[in-house]
C-alpha positions in Angstrom: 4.1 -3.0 28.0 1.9 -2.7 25.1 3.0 -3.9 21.5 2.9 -1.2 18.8 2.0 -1.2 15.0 5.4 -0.4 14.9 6.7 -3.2 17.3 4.8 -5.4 15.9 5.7 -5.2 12.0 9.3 -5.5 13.0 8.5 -9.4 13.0 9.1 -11.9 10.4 6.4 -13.1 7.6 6.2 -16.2 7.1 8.0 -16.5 4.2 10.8 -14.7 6.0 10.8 -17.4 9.0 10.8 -20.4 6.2 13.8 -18.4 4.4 15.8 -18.0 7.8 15.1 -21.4 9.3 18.8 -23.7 10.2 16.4 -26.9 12.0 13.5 -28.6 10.6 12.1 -26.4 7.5 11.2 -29.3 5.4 9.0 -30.8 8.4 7.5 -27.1 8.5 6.9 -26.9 5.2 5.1 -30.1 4.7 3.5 -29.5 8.4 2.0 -26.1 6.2 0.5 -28.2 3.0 -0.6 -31.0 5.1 -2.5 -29.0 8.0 -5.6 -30.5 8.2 -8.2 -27.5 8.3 -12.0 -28.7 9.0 -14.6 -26.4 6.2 -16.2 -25.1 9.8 -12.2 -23.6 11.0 -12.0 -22.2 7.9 -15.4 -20.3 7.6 -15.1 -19.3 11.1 -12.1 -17.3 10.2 -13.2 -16.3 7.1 -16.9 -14.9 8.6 -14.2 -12.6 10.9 -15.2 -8.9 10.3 -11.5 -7.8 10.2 -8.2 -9.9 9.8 -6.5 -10.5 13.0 -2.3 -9.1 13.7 -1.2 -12.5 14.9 2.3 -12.0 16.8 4.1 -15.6 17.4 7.0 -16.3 19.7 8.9 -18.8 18.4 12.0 -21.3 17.7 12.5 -23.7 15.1 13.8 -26.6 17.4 10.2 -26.7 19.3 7.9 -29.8 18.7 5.3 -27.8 19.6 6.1 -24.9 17.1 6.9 -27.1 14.6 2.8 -28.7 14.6 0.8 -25.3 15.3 2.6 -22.5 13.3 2.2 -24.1 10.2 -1.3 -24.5 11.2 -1.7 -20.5 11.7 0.3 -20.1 8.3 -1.8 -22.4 6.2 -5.7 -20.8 7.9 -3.8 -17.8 7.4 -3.5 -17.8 3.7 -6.6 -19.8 3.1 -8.6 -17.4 4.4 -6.5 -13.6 4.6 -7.8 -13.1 7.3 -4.9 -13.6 10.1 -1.8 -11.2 9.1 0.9 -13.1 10.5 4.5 -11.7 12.4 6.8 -14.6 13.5 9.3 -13.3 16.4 12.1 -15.4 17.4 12.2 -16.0 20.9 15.7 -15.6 22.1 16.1 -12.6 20.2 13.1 -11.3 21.3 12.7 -11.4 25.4 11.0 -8.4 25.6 8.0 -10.0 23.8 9.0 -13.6 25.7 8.5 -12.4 29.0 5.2 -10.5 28.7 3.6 -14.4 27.8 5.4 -16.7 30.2 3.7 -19.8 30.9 2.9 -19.9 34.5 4.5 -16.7 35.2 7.9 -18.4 34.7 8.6 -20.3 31.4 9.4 -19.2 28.4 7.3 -22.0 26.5 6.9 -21.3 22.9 5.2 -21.1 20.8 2.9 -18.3 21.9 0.0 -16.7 19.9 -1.0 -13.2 20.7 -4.1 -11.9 19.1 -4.8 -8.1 18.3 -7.2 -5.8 16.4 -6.8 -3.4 13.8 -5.9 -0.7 16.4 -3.6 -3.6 18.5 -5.9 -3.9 21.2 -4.9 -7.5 22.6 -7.6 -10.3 22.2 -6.3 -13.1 24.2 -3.3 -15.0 23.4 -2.4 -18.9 23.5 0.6 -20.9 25.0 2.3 -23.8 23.3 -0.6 -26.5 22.9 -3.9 -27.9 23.8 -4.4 -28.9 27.5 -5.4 -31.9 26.2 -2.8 -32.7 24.0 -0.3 -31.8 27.4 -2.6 -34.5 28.8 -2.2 -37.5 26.4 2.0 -36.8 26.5 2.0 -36.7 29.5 0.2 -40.1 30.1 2.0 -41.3 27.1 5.3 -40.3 29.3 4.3 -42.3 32.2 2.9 -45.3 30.3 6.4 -45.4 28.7 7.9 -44.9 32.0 6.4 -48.1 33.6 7.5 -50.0 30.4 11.3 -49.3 31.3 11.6 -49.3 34.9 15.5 -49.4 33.9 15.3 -45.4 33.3 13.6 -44.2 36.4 14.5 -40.5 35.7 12.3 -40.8 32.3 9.3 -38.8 33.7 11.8 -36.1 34.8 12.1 -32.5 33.0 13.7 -33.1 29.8 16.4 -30.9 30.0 17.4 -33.5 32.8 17.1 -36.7 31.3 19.8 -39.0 30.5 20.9 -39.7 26.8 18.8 -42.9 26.4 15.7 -41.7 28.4 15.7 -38.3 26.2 16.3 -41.1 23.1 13.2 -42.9 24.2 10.8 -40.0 25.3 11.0 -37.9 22.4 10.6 -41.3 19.9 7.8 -41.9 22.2 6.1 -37.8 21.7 6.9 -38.0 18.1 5.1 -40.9 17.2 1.6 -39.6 19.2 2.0 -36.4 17.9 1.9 -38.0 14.0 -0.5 -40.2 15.2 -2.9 -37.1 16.4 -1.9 -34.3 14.5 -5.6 -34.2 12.8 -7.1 -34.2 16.6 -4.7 -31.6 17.9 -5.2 -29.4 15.1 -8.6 -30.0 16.0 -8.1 -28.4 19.6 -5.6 -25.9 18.5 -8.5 -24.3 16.4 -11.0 -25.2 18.8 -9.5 -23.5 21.4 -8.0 -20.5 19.6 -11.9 -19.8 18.2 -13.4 -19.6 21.9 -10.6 -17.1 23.0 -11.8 -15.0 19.5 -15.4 -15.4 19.8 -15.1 -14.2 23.7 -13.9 -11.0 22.3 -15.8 -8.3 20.0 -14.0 -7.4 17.3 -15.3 -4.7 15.6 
């Protein structure tokens, strides 16, 4: 199902996401002053010949959300040229289903790129494949450390108390460690799917 003008203004600015947030604005907020955009992100954007309708699916629980919106909202108004429409996923299946990853989650948070006229120019799921690569070597380097939780490289939603204790001390400490190189690949990645486009 296409997404409309109409559809598509119906989601929050940022300003109206930060205002709405109950979970983790302060983090966001810092997350926003603190992204670190390299000069050659920002004049890639800014060289764009029209700004971009950026739809995102999100939650403010998500780790992933949580690093890589603020990073959209701070390019975003450093260079104008990304107008910006934040939709909350469980209130919004309709959009959540049209970009599952794999055809069957409903990972957030998802980018969805459009032209002036809302012609779709690729979209992007929750993070980096190589970020997904270092946590999940991270995950089984912890794993082999504690032998006592065998069930830690299991889904999360799965884990017992002290392996989800451990695992998501573990994520959070490589993802402040390489937030500047996951940024990094964020943009990186988000500039291909542009730049394989024309936008006109």
């Amino acid at each position: 199902m296409a997404i409309t003008h109409e559809r598509f203004e119906q989601g929050l600015t940022v300003e109206q996401y930060i205002a709405q947030m109950t979970q983790n604005r302060d983090t966001f907020e810092r997350n926003q002053a603190q992204a670190a955009l390299r000069p050659e992100d920002v004049a890639f954007f800014e060289r764009l010949p029209q700004s971009i309708n950026t739809l995102i699916i999100t939650e403010d629980w998500c780790g992933d959300a949580l690093a890589n919106v603020p990073v959209l909202a701070a390019l975003a108004e450093r260079t104008g040229k990304l107008n910006l429409r934040l939709f909350l996923r469980d209130q919004n299946l309709d959009l959540a289903d049209q970009y599952l990853k794999e055809g069957k989650y409903r990972s957030v948070p998802v980018f969805v790129f459009f032209d002036q006229q809302m012609r779709e120019l690729g979209h992007f799921i929750e993070r980096p494949a190589d970020a997904t690569a270092e946590m999940r070597a991270a995950t089984e380097r912890l794993a082999a450390e504690h032998p006592e939780l065998p069930d830690l490289t299991a889904s999360f939603d799965t884990l017992s108390d002290e392996a989800r204790r451990l695992r998501a001390q573990s994520l959070r400490e490589l993802r402040a460690s390489r937030s500047a190189a996951w940024t990094a690949m964020l943009l990186d990645d988000i500039e291909r799917l542009l730049s394989a486009q024309p936008i006109a």
